[in-house]
Structures are given as C-alpha cells and as structure tokens.
LUMGUFI-122695 format. One record per residue (C-alpha): residue number from 1; residue in one letter; x, y, z. Coordinates in nm, 4 decimals, always signed. Layout:
% LUMGUFI-122695
> NUM, A, X, Y, Z .
...
END
This chain:
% LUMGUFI-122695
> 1, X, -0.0572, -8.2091, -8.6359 .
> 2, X, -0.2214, -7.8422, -8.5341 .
> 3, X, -0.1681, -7.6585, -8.8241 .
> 4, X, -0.2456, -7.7165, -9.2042 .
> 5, X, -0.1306, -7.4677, -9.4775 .
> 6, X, -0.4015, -7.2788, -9.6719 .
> 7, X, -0.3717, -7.0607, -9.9728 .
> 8, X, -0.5197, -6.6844, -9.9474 .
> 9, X, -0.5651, -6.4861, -10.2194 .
> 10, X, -0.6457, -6.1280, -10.0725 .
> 11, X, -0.8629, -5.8420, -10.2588 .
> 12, X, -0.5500, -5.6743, -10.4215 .
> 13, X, -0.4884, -6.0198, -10.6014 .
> 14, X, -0.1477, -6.1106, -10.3933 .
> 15, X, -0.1484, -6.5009, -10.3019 .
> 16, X, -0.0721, -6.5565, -9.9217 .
> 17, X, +0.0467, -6.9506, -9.8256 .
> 18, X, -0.0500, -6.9477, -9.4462 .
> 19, X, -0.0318, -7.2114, -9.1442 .
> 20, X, -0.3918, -7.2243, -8.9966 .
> 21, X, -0.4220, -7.3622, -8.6459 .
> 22, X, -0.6589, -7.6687, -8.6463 .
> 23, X, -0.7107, -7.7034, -8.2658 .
> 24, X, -0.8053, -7.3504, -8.2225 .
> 25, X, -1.1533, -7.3452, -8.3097 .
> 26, X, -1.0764, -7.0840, -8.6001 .
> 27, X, -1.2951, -7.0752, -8.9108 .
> 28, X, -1.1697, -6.8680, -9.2389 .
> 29, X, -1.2743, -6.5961, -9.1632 .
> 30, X, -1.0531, -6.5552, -8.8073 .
> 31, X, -0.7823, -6.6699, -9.0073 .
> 32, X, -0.7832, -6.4065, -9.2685 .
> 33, X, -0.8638, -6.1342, -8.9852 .
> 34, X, -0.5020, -6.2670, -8.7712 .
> 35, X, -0.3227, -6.2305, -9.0793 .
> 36, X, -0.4476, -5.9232, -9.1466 .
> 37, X, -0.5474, -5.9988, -9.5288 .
> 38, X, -0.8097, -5.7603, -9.5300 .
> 39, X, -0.8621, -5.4480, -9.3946 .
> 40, X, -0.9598, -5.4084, -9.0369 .
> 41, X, -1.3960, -5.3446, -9.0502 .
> 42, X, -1.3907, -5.4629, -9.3945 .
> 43, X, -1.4275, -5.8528, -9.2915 .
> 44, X, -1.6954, -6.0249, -9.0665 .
> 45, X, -1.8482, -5.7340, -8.9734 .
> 46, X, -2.1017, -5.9584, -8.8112 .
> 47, X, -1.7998, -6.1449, -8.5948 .
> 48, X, -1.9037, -6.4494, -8.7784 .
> 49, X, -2.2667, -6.5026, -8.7687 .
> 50, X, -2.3809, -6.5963, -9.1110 .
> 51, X, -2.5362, -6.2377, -9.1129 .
> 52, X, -2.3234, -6.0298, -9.3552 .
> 53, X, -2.1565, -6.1049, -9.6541 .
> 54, X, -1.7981, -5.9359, -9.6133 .
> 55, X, -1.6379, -6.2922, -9.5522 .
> 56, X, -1.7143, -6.4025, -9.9326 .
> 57, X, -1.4803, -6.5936, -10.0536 .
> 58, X, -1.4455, -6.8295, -10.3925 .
> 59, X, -1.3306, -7.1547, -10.3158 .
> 60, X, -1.0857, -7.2427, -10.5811 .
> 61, X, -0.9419, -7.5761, -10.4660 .
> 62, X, -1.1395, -7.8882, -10.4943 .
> 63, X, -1.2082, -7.9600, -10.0868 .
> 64, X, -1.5627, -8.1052, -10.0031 .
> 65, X, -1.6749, -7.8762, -9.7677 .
> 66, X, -1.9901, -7.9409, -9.5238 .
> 67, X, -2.3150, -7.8659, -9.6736 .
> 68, X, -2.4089, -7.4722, -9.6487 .
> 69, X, -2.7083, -7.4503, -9.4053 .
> 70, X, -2.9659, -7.2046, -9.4352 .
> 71, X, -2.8834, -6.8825, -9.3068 .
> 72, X, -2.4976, -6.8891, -9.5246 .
> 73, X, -2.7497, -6.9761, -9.7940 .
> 74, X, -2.9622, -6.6617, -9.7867 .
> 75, X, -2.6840, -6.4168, -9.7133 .
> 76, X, -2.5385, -6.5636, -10.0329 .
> 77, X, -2.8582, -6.5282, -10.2055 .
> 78, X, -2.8427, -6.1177, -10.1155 .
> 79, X, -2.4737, -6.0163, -10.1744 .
> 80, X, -2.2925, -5.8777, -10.4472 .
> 81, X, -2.0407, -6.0668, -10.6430 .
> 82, X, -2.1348, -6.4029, -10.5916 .
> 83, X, -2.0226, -6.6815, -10.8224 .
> 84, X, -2.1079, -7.0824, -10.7786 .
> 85, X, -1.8294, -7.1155, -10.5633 .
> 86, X, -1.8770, -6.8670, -10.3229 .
> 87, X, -1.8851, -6.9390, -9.9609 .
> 88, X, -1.8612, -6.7586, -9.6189 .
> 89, X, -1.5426, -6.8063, -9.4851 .
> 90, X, -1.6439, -6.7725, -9.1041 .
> 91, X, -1.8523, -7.1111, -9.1849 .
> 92, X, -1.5623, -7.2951, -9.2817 .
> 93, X, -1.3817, -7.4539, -9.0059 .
> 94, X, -1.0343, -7.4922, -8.9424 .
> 95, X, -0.9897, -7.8728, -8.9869 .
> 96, X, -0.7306, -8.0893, -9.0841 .
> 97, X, -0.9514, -8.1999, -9.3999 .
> 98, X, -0.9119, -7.8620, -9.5455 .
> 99, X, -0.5506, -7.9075, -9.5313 .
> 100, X, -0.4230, -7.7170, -9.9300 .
> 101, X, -0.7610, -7.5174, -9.8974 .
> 102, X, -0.6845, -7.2474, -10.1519 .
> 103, X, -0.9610, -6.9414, -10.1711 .
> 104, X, -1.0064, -6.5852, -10.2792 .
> 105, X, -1.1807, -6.3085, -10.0970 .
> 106, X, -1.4408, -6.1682, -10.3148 .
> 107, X, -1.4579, -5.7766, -10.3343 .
> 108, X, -1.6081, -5.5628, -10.1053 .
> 109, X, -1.9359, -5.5058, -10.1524 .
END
C-alpha cells in the first residue's frame, strides 16, 4: 500500500478527502501544495524548513504524531493563531501510520 487517505480542511472551511502517497517522501505540507488547497506563496514559504509558520495546521484526528523538535517548537511559539493542536504540516511525514489523518489549515497570518 502507497497511498493512505487524509482529510483536508482548507482556509475557506471546504473538507477535501485526499490519497497521499506514502513512498514519496511527502510531508503535509507538499501534499496540500499538489492539491492546490491553498493558494500558491501562501504555504511553506520556507519550502519546508521549520522556519515560517504558513504550514499551520490543527490536527483534529487523534494520530500520535512524532514528538515536535525544537525549531517546529519555536516557530509555533511566534505565529499567530495557534491553538494546542497546532502543528507544521511540512514536519509531518507521509506515513502509513497517519493513514485517516484529518487536519485544518490555520489562517494566514
């Protein structure tokens, strides 16, 4: 199995139920990008390094997702909008244990 389906909620509220490659290398973020679910320059500005915000995203389904390191943790700690579930979406991989992942893309900043 290569793909798993995720649940997308984009900024204008509308619920997306994608297939997500798993043996792609793809995290969220790249996901939400090929779908076009957000505008284009409005989402990982920073291609993905931890170093922006404008990949938030609320996790709403009840995956255990690896432990945020550092640098996700301090561009949390500086964006707008940010709730207890929040989470950059270019840190979370495309794996088959995220299989039913269901999020929503926080507002842009």
């Amino acid at each position: 199995m290569s793909d798993i389906n995720i649940t997308i909620i984009d900024r204008e509220g509308v619920s997306h139920n994608i297939e997500a490659p798993t043996d792609m290398a793809m995290n969220l973020m790249e996901v939400v990008r090929s779908y076009e679910l957000a505008p284009e320059g409005t989402i990982g500005v920073c291609g993905g390094m931890a170093m922006c915000a404008s990949c938030q995203c609320y996790v709403l389904s009840d995956h255990e997702l690896p432990e945020m390191q550092d640098e996700e943790e301090a561009m949390l700690a500086e964006a707008f909008y940010v709730k207890d579930n929040s989470r950059l979406s270019c840190q979370i991989q495309m794996t088959p244990e995220v299989e039913g992942l269901k999020v929503e893309l926080a507002p842009e900043s």
